[in-house]
C-alpha positions, 0 to 999 in steps of 0.5 A: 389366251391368258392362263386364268381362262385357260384354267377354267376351259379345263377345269369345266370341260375335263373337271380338273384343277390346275394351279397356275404354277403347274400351267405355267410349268408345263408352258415353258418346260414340257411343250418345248421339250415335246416340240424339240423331240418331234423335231429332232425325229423329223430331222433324222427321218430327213437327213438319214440315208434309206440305207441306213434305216430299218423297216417297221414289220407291222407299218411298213415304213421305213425309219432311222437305226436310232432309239428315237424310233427303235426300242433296243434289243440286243438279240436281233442282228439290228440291235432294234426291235422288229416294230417302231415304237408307235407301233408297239404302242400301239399293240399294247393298246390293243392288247388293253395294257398301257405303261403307267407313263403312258398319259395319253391313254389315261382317264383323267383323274376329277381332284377333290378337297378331304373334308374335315 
């Protein structure tokens, strides 16, 4: 799908504008680094010994001692938080408050034009 159609979609159905400069940013730099990321956690959840990983106290699962999936915190014998880090994403969504990086929580902002 050309970036032209791909501008409008947006545009009708979430009522933003993007520049072609800023699609074509986020095609060849942001996707690839999110794609490399997800990647490189399932290659860690793979290749890790189980003896090797900590227990997520809300999920249950099990993960890497690596701050791909563990926020740090000192004061625990761990040297990782007690909850992986979509679960704690996850409680502060619940709790109703959600870090400015944060976009998938957003609202999307309509940009309009100042009139003179």
């Amino acid at each position: 799908m050309p970036y032209e159609e791909i501008i409008e979609e947006v545009e009708w159905v979430y009522g933003i504008t993007f520049h072609l400069n800023h699609l074509s940013t986020v095609f060849s730099s942001e996707i690839p680094k999110k794609i490399a990321r997800v990647a490189e956690k399932l290659e860690k959840e793979v290749t890790v010994p189980e003896e090797e990983k900590i227990e997520c106290a809300r999920c249950k699962k099990k993960f890497p001692r690596d701050p791909l999936f563990f926020s740090y915190n000192r004061a625990r014998k761990t040297g990782f938080a007690r909850y992986c880090k979509d679960c704690e994403k996850l409680i502060r969504i619940e709790k109703g408050v959600v870090a400015k990086h944060d976009k998938r929580e957003k609202v999307p902002q309509v940009q309009t034009r100042k009139t003179n």
